[in-house]
PyMOL Python script that loads the backbone (N, CA, C, O; Angstrom):
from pymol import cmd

cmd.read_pdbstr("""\
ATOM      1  N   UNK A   1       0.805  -1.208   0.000  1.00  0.00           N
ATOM      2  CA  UNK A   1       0.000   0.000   0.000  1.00  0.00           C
ATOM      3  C   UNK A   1       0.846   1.270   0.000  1.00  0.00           C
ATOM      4  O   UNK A   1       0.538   2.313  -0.576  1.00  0.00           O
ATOM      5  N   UNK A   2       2.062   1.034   0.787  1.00  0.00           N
ATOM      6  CA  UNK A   2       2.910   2.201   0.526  1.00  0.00           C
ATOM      7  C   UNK A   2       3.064   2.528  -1.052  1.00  0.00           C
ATOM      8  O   UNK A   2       2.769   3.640  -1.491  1.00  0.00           O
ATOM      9  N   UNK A   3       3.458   1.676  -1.720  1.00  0.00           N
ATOM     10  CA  UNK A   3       3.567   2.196  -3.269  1.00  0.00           C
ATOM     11  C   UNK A   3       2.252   3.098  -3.932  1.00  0.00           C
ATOM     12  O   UNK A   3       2.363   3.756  -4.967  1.00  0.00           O
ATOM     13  N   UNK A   4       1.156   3.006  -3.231  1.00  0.00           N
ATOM     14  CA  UNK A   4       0.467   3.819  -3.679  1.00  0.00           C
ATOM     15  C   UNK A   4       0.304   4.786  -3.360  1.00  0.00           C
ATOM     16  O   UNK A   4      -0.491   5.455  -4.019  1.00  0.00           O
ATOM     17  N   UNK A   5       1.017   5.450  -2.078  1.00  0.00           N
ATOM     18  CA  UNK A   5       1.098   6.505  -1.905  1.00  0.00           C
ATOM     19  C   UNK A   5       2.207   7.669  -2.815  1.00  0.00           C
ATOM     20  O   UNK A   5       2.193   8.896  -2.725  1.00  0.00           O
ATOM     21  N   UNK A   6       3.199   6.735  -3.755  1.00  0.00           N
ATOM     22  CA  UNK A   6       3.785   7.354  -4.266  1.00  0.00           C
ATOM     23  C   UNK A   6       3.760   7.165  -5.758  1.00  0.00           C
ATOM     24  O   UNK A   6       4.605   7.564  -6.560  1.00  0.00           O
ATOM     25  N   UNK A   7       2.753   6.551  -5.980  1.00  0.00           N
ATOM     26  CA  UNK A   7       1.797   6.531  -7.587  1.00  0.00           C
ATOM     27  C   UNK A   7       0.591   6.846  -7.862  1.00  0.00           C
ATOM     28  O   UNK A   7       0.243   6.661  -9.028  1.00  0.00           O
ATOM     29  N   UNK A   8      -0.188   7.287  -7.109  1.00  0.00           N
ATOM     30  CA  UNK A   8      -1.062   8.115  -7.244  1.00  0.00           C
ATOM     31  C   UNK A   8      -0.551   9.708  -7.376  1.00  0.00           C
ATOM     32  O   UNK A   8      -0.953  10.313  -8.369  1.00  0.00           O
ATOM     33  N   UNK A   9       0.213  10.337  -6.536  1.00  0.00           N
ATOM     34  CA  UNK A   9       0.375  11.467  -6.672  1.00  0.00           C
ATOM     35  C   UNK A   9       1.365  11.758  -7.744  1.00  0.00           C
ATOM     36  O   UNK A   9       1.573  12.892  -8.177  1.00  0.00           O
ATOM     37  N   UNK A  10       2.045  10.534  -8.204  1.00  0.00           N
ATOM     38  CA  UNK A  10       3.357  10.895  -9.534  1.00  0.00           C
ATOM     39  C   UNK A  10       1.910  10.640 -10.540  1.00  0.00           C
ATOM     40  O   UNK A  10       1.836  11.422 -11.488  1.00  0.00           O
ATOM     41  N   UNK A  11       1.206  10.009 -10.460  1.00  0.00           N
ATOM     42  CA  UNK A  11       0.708  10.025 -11.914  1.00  0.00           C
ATOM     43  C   UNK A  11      -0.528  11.399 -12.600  1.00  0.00           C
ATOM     44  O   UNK A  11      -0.725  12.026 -13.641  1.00  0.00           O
ATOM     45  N   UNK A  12      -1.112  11.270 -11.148  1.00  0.00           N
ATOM     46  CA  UNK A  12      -1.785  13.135 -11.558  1.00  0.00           C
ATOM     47  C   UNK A  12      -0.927  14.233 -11.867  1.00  0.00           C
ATOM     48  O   UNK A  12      -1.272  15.217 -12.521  1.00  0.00           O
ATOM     49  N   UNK A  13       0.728  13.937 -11.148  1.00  0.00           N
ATOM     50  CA  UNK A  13       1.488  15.216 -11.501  1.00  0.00           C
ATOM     51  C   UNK A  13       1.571  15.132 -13.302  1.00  0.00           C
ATOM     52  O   UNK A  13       1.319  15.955 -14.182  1.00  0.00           O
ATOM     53  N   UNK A  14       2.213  13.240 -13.321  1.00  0.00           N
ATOM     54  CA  UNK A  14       2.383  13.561 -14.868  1.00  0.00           C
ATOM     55  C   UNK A  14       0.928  13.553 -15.964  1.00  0.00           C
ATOM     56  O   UNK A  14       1.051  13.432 -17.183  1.00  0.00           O
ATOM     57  N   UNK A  15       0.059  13.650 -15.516  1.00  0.00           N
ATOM     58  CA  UNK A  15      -1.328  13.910 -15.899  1.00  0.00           C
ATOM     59  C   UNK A  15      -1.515  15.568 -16.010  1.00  0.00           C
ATOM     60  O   UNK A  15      -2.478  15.923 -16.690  1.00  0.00           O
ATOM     61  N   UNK A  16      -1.073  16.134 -15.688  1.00  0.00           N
ATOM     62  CA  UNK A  16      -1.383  17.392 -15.443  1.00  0.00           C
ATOM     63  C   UNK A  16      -0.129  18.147 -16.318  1.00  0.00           C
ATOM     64  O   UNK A  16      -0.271  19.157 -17.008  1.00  0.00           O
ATOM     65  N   UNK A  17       0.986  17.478 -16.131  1.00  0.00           N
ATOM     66  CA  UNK A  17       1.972  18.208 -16.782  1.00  0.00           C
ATOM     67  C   UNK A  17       1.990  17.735 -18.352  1.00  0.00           C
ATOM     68  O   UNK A  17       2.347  18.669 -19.070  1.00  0.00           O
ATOM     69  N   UNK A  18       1.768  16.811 -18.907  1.00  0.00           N
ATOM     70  CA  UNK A  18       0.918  16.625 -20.078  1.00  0.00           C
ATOM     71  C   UNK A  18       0.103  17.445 -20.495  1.00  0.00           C
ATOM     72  O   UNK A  18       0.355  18.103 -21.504  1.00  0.00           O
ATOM     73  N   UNK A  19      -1.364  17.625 -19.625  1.00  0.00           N
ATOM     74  CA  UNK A  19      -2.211  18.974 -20.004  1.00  0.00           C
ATOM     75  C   UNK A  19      -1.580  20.008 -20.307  1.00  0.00           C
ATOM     76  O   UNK A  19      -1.894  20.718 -21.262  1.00  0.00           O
ATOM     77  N   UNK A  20      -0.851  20.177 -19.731  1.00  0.00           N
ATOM     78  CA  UNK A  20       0.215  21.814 -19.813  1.00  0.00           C
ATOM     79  C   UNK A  20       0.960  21.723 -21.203  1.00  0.00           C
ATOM     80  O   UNK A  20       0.819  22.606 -22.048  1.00  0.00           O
ATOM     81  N   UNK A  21       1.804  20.551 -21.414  1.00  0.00           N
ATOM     82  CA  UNK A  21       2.333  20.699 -22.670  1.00  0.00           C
ATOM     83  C   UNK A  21       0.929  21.059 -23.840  1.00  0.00           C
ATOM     84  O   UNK A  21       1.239  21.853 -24.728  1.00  0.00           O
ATOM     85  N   UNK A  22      -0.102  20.688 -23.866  1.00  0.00           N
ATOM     86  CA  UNK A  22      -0.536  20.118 -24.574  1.00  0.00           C
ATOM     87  C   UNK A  22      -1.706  21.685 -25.139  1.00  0.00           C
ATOM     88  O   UNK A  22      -2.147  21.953 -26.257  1.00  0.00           O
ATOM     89  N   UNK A  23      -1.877  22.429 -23.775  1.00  0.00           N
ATOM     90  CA  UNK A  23      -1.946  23.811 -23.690  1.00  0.00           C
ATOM     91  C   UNK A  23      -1.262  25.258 -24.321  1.00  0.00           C
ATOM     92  O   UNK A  23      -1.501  26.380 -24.767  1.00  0.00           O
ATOM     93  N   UNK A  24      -0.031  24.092 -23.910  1.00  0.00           N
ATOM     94  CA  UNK A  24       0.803  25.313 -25.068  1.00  0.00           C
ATOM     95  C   UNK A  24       1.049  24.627 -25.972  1.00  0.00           C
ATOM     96  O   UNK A  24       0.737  25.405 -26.874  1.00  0.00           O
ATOM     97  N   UNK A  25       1.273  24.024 -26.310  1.00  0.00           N
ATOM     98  CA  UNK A  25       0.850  23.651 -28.138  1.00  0.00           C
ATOM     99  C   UNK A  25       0.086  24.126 -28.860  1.00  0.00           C
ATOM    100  O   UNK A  25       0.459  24.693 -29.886  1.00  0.00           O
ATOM    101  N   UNK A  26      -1.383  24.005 -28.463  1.00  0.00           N
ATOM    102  CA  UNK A  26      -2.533  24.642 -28.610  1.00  0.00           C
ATOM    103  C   UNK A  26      -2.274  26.458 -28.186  1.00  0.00           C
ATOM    104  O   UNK A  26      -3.072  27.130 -28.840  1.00  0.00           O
ATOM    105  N   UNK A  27      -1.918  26.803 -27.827  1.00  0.00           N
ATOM    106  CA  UNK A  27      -2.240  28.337 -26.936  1.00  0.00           C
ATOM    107  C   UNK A  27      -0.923  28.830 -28.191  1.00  0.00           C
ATOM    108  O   UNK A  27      -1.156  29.976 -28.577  1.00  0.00           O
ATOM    109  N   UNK A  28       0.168  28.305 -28.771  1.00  0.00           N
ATOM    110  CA  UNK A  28       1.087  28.646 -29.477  1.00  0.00           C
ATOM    111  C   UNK A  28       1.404  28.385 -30.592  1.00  0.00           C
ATOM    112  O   UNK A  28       2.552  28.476 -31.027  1.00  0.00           O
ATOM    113  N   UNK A  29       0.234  27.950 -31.335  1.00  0.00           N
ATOM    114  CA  UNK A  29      -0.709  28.121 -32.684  1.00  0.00           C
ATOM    115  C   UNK A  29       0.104  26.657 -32.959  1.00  0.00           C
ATOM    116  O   UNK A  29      -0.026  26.376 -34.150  1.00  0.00           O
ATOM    117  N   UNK A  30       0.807  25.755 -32.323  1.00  0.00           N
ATOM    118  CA  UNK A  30       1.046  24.301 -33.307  1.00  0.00           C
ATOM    119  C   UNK A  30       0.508  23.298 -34.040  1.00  0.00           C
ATOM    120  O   UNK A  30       1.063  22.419 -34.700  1.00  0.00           O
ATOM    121  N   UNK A  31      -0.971  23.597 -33.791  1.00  0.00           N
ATOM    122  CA  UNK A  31      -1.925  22.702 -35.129  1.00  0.00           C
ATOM    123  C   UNK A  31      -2.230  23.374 -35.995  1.00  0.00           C
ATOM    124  O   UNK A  31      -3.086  22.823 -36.687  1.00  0.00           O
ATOM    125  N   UNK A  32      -1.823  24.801 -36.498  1.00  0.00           N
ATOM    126  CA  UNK A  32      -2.069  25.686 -37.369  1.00  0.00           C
ATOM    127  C   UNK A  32      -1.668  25.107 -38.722  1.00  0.00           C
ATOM    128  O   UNK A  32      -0.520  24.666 -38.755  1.00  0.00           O
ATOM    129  N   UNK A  33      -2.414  25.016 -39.895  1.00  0.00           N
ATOM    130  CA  UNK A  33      -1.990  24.954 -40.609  1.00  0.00           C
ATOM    131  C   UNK A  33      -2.487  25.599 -41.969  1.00  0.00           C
ATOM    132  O   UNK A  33      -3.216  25.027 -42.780  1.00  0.00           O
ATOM    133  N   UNK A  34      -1.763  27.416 -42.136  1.00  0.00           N
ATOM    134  CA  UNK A  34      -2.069  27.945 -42.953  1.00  0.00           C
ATOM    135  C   UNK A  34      -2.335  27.749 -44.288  1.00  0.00           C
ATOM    136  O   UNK A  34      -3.078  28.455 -44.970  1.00  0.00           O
ATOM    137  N   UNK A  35      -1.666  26.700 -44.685  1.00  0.00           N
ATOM    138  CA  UNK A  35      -1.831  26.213 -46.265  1.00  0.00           C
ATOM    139  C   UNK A  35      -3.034  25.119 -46.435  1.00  0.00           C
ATOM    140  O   UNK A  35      -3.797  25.236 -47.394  1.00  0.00           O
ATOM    141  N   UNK A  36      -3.187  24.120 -45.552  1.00  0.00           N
ATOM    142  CA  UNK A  36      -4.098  23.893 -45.594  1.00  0.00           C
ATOM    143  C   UNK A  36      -4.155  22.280 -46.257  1.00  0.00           C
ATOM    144  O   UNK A  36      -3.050  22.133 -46.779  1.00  0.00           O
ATOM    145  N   UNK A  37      -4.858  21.185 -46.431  1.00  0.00           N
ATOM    146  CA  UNK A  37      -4.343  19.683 -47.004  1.00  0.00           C
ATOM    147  C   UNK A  37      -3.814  20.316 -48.651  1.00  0.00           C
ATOM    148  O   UNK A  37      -2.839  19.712 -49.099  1.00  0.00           O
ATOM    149  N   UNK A  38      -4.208  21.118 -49.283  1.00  0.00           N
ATOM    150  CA  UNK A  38      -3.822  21.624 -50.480  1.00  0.00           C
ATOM    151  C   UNK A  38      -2.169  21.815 -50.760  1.00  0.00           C
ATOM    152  O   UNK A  38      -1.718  21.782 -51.905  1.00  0.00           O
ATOM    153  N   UNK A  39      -1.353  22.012 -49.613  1.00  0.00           N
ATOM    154  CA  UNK A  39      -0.056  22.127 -49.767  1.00  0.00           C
ATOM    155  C   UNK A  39       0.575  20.286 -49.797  1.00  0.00           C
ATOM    156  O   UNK A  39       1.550  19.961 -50.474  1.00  0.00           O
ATOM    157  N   UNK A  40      -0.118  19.422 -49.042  1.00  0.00           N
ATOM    158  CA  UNK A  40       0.322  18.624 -48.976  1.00  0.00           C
ATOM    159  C   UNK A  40       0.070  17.380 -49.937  1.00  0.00           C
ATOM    160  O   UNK A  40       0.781  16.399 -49.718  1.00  0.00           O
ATOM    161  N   UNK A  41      -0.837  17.300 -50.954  1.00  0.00           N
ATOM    162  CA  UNK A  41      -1.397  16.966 -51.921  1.00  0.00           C
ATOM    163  C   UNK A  41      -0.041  17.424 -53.150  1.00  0.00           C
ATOM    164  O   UNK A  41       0.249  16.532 -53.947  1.00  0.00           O
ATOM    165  N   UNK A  42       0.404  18.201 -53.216  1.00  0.00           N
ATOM    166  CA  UNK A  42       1.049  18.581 -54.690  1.00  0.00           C
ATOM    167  C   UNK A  42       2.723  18.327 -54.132  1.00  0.00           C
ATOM    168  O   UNK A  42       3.699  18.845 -54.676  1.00  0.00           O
ATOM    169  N   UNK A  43       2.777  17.409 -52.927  1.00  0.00           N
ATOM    170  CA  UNK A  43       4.218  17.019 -52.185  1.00  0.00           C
ATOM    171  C   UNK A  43       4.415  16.116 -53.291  1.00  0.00           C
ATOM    172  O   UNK A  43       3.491  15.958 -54.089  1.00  0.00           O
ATOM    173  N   UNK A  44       5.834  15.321 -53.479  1.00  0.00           N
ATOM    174  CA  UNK A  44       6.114  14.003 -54.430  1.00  0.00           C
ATOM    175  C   UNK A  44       6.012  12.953 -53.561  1.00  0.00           C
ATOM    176  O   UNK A  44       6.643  13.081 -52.512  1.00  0.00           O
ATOM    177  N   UNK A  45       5.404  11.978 -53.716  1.00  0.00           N
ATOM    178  CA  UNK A  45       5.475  10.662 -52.861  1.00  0.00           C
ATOM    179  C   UNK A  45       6.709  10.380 -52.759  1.00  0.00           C
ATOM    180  O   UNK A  45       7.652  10.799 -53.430  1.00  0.00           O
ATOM    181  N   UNK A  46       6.689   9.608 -51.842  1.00  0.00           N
ATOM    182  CA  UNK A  46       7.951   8.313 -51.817  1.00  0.00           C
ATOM    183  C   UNK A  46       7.617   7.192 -52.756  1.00  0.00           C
ATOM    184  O   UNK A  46       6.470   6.926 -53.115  1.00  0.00           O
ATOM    185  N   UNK A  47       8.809   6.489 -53.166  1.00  0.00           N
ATOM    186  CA  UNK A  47       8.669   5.608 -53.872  1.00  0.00           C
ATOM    187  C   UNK A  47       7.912   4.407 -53.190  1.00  0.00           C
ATOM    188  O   UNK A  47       8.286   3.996 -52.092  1.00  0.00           O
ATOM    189  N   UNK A  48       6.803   3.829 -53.878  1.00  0.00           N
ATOM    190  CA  UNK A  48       6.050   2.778 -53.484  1.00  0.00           C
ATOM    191  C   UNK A  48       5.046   2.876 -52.680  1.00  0.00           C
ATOM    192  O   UNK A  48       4.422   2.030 -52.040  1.00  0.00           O
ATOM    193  N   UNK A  49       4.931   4.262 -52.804  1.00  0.00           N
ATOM    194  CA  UNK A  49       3.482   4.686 -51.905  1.00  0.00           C
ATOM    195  C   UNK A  49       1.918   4.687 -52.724  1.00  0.00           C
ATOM    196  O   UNK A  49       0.807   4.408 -52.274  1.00  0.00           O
ATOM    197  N   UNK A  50       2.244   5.023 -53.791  1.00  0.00           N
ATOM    198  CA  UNK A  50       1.077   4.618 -54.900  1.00  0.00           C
ATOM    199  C   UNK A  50       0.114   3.733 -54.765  1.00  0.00           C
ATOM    200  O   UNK A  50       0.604   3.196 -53.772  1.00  0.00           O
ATOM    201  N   UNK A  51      -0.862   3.133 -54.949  1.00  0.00           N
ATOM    202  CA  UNK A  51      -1.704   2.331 -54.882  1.00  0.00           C
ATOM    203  C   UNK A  51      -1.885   2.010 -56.969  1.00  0.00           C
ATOM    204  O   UNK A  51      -2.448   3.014 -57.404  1.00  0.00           O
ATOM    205  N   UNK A  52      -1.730   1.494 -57.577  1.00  0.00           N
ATOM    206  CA  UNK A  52      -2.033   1.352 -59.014  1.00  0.00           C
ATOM    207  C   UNK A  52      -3.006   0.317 -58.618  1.00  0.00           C
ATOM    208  O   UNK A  52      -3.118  -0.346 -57.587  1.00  0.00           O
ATOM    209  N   UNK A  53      -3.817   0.364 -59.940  1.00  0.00           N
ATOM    210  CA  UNK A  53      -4.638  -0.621 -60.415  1.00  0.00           C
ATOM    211  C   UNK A  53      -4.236  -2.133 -60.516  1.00  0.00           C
ATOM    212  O   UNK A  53      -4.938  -3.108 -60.249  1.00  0.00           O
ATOM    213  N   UNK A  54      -2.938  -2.098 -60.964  1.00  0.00           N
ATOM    214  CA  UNK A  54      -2.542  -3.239 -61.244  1.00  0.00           C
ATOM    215  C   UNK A  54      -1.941  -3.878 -59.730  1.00  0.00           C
ATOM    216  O   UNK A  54      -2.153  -5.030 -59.350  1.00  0.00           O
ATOM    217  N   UNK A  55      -1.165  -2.864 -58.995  1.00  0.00           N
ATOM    218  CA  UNK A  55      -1.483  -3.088 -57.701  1.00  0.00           C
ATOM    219  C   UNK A  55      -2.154  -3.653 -56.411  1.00  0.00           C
ATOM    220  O   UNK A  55      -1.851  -4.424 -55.501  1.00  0.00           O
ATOM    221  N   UNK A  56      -3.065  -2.996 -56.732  1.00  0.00           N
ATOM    222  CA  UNK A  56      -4.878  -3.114 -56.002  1.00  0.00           C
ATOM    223  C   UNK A  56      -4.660  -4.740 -56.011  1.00  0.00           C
ATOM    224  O   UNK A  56      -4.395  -5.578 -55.148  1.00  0.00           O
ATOM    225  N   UNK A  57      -4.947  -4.766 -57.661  1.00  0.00           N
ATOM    226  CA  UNK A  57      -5.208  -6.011 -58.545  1.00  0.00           C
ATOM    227  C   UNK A  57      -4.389  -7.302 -57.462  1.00  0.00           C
ATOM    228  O   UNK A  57      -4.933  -8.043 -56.644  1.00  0.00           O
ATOM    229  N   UNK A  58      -3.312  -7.231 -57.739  1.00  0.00           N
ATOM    230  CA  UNK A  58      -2.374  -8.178 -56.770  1.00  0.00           C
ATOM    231  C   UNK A  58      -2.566  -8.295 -55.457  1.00  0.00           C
ATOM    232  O   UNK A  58      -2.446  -9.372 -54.872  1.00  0.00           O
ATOM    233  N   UNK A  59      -2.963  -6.907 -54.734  1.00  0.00           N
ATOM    234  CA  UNK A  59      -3.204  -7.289 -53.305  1.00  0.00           C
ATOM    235  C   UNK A  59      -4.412  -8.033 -53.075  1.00  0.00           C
ATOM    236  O   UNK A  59      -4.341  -8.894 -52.199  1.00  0.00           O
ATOM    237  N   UNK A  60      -5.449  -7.894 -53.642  1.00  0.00           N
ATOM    238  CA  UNK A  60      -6.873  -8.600 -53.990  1.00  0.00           C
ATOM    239  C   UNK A  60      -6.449 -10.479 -54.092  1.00  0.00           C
ATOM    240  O   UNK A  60      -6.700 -11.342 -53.251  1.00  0.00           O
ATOM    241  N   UNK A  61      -5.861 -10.601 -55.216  1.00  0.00           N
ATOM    242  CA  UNK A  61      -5.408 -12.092 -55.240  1.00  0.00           C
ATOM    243  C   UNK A  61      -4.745 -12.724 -54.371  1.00  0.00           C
ATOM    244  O   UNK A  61      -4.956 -13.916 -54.147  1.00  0.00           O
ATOM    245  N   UNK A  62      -3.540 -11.789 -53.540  1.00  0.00           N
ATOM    246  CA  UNK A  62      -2.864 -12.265 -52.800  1.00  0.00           C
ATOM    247  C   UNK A  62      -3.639 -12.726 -51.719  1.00  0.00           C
ATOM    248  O   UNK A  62      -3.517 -13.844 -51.217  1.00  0.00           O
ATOM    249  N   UNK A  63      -4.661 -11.613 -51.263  1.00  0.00           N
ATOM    250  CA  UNK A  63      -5.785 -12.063 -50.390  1.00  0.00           C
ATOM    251  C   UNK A  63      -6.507 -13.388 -50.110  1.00  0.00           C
ATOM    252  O   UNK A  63      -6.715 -14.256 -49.262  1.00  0.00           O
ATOM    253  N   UNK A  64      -6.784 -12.942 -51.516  1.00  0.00           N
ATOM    254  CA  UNK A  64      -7.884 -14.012 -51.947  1.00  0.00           C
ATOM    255  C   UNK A  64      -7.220 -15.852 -51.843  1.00  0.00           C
ATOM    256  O   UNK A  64      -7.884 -16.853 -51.574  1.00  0.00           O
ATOM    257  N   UNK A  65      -5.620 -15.756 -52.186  1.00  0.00           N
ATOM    258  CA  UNK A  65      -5.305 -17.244 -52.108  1.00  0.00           C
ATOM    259  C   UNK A  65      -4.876 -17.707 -50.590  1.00  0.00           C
ATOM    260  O   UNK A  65      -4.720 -18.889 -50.284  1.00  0.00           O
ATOM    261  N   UNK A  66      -4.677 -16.415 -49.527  1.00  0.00           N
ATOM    262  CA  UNK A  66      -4.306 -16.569 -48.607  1.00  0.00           C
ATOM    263  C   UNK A  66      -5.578 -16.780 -47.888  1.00  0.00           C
ATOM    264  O   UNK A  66      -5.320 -17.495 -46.920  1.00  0.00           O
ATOM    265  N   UNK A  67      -7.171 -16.403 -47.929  1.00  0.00           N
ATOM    266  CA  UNK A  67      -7.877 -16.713 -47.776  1.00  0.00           C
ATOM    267  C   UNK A  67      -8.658 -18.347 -47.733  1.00  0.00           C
ATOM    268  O   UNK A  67      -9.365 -18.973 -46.944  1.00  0.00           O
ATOM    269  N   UNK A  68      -7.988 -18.585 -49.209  1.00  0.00           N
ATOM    270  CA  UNK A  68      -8.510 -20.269 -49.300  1.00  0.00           C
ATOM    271  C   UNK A  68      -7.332 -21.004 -48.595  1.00  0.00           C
ATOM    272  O   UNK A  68      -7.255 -22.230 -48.513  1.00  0.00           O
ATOM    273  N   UNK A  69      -6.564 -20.260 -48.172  1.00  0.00           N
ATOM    274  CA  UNK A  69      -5.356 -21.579 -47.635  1.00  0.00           C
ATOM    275  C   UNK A  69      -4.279 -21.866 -48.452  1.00  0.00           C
ATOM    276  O   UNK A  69      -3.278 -22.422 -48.000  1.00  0.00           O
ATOM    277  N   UNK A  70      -4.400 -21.495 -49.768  1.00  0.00           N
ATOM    278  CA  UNK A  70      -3.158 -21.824 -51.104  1.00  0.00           C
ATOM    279  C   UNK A  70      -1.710 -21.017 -51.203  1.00  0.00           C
ATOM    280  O   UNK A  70      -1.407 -20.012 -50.560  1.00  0.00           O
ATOM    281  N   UNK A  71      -1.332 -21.344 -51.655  1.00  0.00           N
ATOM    282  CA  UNK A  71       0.030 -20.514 -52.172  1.00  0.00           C
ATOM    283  C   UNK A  71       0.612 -20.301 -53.501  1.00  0.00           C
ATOM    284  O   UNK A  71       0.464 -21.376 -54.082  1.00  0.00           O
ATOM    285  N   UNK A  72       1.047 -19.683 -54.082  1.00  0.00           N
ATOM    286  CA  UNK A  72       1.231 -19.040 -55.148  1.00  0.00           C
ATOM    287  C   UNK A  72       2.927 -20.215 -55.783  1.00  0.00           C
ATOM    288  O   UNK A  72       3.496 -19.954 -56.843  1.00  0.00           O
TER     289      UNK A  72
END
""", "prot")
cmd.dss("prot")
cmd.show_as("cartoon", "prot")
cmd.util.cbc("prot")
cmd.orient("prot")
């Protein structure tokens, strides 16, 4: 029971000091985002981030044989 006298009060401190970060984040405009999803749309992918058709296509089958139990 002693241990709970010294985990209850550490965990509201770090409960509270969380809120605080999380205050000024918020209070110091850090979810701002002036440009808006429009800036991040015309970024270049990384390679292999794409989804293609032919893609799709393969993950679908791959599914599909791993589904019945088979292997390729």
């Amino acid at each position: 029971m002693d241990v709970l006298m010294f985990l209850a009060p550490t965990s509201v401190l770090l409960g509270l000091l969380g809120l605080a970060a999380f205050w000024w984040t918020v209070k110091n405009d850090q979810y701002d985002d002036p440009d808006g999803d429009a800036a991040n749309s015309r970024r270049p992918r990384g390679r292999g981030t794409s989804l293609t058709l032919a893609n799709y296509r393969s993950c679908i089958a791959s599914l599909v044989f791993l589904a019945r139990g088979e292997s390729r």
